[in-house]
N, C-alpha and C positions, 0 to 999 in steps of 0.2 A: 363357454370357454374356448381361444381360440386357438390356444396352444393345448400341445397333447406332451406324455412324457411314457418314459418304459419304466415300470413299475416292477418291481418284482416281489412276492409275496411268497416267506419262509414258515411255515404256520406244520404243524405235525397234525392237527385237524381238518378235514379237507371243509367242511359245510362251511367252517370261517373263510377257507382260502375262495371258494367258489362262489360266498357272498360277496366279499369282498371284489373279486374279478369281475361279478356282474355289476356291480354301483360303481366303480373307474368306469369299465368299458362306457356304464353309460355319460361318464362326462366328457369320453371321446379316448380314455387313456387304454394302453398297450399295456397288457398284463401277463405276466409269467411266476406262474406257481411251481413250489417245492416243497415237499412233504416232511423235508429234514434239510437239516443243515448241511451234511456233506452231497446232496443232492441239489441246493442252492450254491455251491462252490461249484460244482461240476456244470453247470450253468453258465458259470462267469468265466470258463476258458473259448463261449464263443460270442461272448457280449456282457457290456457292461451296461446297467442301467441309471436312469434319474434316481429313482428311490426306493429302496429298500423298508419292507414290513416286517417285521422279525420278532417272532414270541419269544419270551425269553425263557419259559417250560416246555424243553423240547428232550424226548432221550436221546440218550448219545450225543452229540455235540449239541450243546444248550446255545441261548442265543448270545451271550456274553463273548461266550468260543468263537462263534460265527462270526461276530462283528469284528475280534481281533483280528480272523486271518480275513475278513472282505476288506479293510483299513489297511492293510497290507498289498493287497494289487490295487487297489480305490480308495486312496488317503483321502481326496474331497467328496464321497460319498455318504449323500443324505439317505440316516440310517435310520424309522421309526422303529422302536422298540413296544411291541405287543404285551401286555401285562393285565392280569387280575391284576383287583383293587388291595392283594393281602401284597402283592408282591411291587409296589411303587418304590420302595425305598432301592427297589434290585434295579429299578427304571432308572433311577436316580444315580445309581452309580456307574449304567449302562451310557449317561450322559456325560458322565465325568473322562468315560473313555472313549468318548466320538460322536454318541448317538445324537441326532439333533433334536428330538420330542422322543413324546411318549402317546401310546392312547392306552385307555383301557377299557380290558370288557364289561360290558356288552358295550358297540361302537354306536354314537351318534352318526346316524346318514351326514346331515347338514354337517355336522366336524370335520368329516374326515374330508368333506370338499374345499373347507372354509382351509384345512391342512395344505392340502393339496395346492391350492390359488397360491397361499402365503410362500410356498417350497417353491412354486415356479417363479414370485417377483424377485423373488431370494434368486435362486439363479440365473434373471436376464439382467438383475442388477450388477449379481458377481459378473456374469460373462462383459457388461457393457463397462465396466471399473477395468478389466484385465487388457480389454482390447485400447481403451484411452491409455493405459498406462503403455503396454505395445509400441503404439502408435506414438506417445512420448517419446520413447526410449528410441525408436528408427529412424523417427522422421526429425525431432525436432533439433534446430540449430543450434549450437551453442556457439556464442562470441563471447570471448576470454580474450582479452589483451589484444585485439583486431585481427583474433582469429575468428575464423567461420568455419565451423566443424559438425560434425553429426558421427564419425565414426569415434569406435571403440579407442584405438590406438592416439586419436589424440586426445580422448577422456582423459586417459590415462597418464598423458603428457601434463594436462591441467592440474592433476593431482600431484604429478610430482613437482611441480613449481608450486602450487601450494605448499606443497610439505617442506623444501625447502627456500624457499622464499625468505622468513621472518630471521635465518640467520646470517652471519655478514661471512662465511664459509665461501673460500673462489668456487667458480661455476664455469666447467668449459663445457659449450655445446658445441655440437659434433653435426653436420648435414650436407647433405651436396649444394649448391649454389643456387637460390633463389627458395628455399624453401620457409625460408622466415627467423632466422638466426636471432638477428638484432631486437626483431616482435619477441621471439622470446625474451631476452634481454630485459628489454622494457619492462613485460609484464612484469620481472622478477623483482626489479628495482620500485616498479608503484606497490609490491605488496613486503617491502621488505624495512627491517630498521632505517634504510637511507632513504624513501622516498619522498619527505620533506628537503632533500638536497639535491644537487645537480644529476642529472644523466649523462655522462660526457662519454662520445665515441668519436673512434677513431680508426682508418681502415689499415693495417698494417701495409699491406698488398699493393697500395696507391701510394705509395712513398718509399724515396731511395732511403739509404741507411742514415745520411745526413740529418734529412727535411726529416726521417721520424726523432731521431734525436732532437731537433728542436722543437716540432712540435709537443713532443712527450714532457720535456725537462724546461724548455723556454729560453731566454739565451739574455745575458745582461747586453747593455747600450754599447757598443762598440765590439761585441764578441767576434764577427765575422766582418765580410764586404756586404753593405744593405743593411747591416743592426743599428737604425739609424736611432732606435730609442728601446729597453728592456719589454718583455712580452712573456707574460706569463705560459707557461706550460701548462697539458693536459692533465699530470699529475697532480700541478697543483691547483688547478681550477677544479676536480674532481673530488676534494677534501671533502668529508662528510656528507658524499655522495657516492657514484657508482661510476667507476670507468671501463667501458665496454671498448675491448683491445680486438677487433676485427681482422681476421683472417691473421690471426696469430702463427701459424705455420711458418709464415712468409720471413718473420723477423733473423736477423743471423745470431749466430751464437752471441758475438760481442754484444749486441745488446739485448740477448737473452741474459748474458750476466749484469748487465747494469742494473737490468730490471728487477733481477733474483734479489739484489741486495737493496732499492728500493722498497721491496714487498717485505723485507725480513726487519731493514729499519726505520721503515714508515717517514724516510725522509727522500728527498731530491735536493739537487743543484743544480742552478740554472746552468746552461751551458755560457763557457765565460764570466764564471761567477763563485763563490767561494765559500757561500753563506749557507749552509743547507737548511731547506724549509722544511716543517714538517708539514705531513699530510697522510691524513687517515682516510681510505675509499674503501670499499666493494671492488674487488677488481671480478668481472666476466668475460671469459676469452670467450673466440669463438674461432671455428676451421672448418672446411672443407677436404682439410688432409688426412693420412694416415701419419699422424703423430707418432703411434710406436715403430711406425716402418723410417719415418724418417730419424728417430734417433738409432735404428739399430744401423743405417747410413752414414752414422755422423753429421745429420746436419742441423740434429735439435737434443737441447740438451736431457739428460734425462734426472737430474735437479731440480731444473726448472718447469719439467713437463709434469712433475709431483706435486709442484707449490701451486699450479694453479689449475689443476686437474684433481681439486678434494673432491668434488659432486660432479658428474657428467651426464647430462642430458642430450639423449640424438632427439631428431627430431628428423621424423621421416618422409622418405620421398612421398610425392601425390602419387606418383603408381601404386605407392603399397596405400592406400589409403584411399582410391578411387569414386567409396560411396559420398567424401567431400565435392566432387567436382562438380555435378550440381549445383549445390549449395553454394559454392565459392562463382561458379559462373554468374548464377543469379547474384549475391552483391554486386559482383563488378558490372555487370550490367545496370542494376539500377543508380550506382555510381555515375557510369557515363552517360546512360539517359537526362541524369540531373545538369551534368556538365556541358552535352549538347543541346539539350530540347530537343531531341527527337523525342517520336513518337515509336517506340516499340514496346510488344507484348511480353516480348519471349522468345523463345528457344523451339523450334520444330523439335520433334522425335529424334529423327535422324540428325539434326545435329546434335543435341545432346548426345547420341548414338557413338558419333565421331569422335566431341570430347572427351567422352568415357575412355575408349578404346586407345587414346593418342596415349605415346609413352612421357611426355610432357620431363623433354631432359634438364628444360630449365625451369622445371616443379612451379610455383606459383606466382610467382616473377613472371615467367612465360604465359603463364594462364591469364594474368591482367593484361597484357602486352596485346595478346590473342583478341578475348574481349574486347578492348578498344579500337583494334581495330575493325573488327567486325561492326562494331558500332557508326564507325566512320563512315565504310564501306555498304551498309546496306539500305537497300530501297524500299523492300515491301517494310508489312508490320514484326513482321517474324525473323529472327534471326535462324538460317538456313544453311543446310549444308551448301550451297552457292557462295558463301559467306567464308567456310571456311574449309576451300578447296585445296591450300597450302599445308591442312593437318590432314587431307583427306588420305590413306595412303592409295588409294585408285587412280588419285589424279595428280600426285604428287611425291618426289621422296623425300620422304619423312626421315627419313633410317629410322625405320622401327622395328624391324624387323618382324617374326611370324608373330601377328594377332593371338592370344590363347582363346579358348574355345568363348569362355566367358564376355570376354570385350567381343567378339565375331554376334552372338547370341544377343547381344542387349543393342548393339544398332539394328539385326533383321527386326528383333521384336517391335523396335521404336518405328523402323520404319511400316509396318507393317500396319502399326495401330495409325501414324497417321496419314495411309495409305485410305487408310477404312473410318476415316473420321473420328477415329476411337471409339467403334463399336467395336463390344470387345467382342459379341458372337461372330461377328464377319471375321477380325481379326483371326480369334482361334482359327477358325473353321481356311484361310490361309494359309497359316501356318501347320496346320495338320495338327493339332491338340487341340483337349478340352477346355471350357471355359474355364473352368473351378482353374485349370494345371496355369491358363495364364495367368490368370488374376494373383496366384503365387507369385510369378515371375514378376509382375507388375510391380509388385509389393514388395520385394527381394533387392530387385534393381534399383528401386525408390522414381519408377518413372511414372510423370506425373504431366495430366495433360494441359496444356496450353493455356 
């Protein structure tokens, strides 16, 4: 056998406990004996072991007792229950509350080995199921709606557009500028009652108060100078579908009240025109602003910041969410790989280091921007901090101001590992810790070699 285990064996008999310790020791296993039960608990305040042998006729705390309070500090502790042949059915119920077998006496030699094997596939299977699931759960990517994500906080984004997705309830999301506003938008609209109907969007922000009135409502043949023939508006091309009102902040009051009562009577009028159309959408705003700051301002109604403010979704900066950056680098790189033909691998240490570390104020809009250029720009196979000397804050200002301790930590490390080829003992042994303490860090940061 080539694995060993810590055993521990509760028995009020010692000739049992002393057989027993000599036929483990000899298939290699680590044995500690206890005469009583509270002597086996006094035990376990300096070590936990693999498996537990436990008689269940012990005086003073019996082995039933035992089990409950060892199930108490070691809930996944493999617990064999020791039993004569009168007392199985006490075996039987000693399973029903945790134990995992039984023997009984007198013990087969060859049993309690063929036990033993069985406990230890049993636990490299659990340990190798916990660590794929782990390993799942940190590493792997999720794309939702042409997001690329791996952290917690935008799980949790997913779910809640799942949850409310399927009903036709306004949706204004909330985020600073390049963080993916309108992606959400999208996703909402392919998993919701309208996603057999149009997407229609529109940027509030990029049009004077006129042009969005026309765009929005449309305008009949002769309405203005240039209306050389009628032109359907936004609302109403949007009719059982979705119409995503971008950087809704920006709009003025007056047509924050057009809009109010468009949404209240599911009709419009072209502009220049008399006839009102109906038209049923999904309306999804979206902003960059502080809405409630700007209605206690005056400059947005607070009406209309109710009518389309029923569900609100932020959606968070890359900073607060930095274990994506990775992950989102790598798409956009293989993106432009595909687009150039170049030939690159990837990402050195240290730049990944950089990107990590960068306050990325135009969140992931910037991040693509970044990547392709980098792609443009570089010569060897590796995308390198040479690459991206403009995020560097050493070689550039960034305005990023002070690094926290965590971004400073994950570029030495990066750099360090591919300083050292990514051996991690050289590594360590540069940076002054143990192997075991980096290999956490490795694992933590999600840096992953070349």
């Amino acid at each position: 056998m080539t694995l060993s285990m810590q055993i521990m064996v509760v028995d009020d008999e010692e000739t049992i406990c002393e057989a027993l310790a000599a036929w483990f020791a000899k298939d290699g296993h680590q044995v500690q004996i206890a005469n009583s039960g509270p002597e086996g608990l006094a035990c376990l305040e300096d070590c936990l072991f693999d498996v537990y042998l436990v008689d269940i006729k012990m005086p003073g705390m019996d082995g039933l007792e035992f089990l409950a309070r060892l199930k108490e500090k070691h809930p996944d502790a493999s617990v064999i229950m020791i039993t004569a042949h009168g007392s199985i059915q006490t075996a039987v119920e000693a399973m029903k509350r945790g134990a995992s077998d039984y023997l009984c006496k007198p013990f087969d030699p060859d049993e309690l080995s063929l036990l033993m094997e069985r406990i230890l596939a049993n636990r490299a299977l659990r340990d190798e199921n916990f660590a794929l699931r782990e390993q799942l759960m940190e590493q792997q990517e999720v794309i939702f709606g042409g997001f690329v994500a791996q952290s917690e906080i935008m799980r949790e984004l997913f779910t809640h557009i799942e949850d409310v997705a399927p009903s036709s309830t306004p949706i204004l999301i909330t985020g600073e500028t390049g963080v993916g506003k309108e992606m959400v938008a999208q996703a909402i609209h392919m998993r919701g009652e309208q996603s057999e109907g149009p997407f229609i969007a529109i940027n509030c922000g990029a049009l004077s108060e006129t042009l969005l009135e026309s765009e929005l409502f449309g305008h009949e043949r002769g309405a203005f100078t240039g209306a050389v023939k009628a032109r359907r508006g936004r609302l109403e091309m949007a009719n059982y579908g979705t119409l995503f009102l971008d950087e809704i902040g920006e709009i003025s009051p007056k047509m924050q009240v057009t809009l109010l009562r468009v949404l209240e009577e599911k009709c419009a009028t072209r502009v220049g025109g008399s006839n009102p159309i109906e038209t049923d959408f999904r309306l999804i705003s979206a902003t960059h602003r502080d809405l409630p700051q700007l209605i206690r301002e005056g400059r947005f109604r607070e009406d209309f910041f109710y009518r389309i403010n029923v569900i609100t979704l932020g959606v968070p900066p890359l900073r607060d969410r930095r274990e994506d950056i990775s992950a989102l680098a790598d798409y956009f790189l293989e993106h432009y790989i595909q687009e150039t033909g170049k030939r690159l691998e990837g990402f050195t240490q240290r730049a990944l280091g950089i990107l990590t570390a960068y306050g990325w104020p135009g969140n992931v809009r910037e991040l693509r921007n970044v990547i392709e250029r980098a792609v443009v720009i570089a010569r060897g196979r590796m995308i390198g901090a040479e690459e991206l000397t403009f995020l560097n804050p050493a070689a550039a200002d960034c305005n990023l101001g002070a690094l926290t301790l965590q971004e400073v930590e994950i570029s030495h490390i990066g750099a360090a590992l591919e300083t050292c080829n990514w051996n991690i003992s050289r590594a360590a042994r540069q940076l002054g810790i143990d192997r075991s303490t980096l290999n956490r860090k490795i694992k933590r940061y999600n840096l992953m070699r070349p």
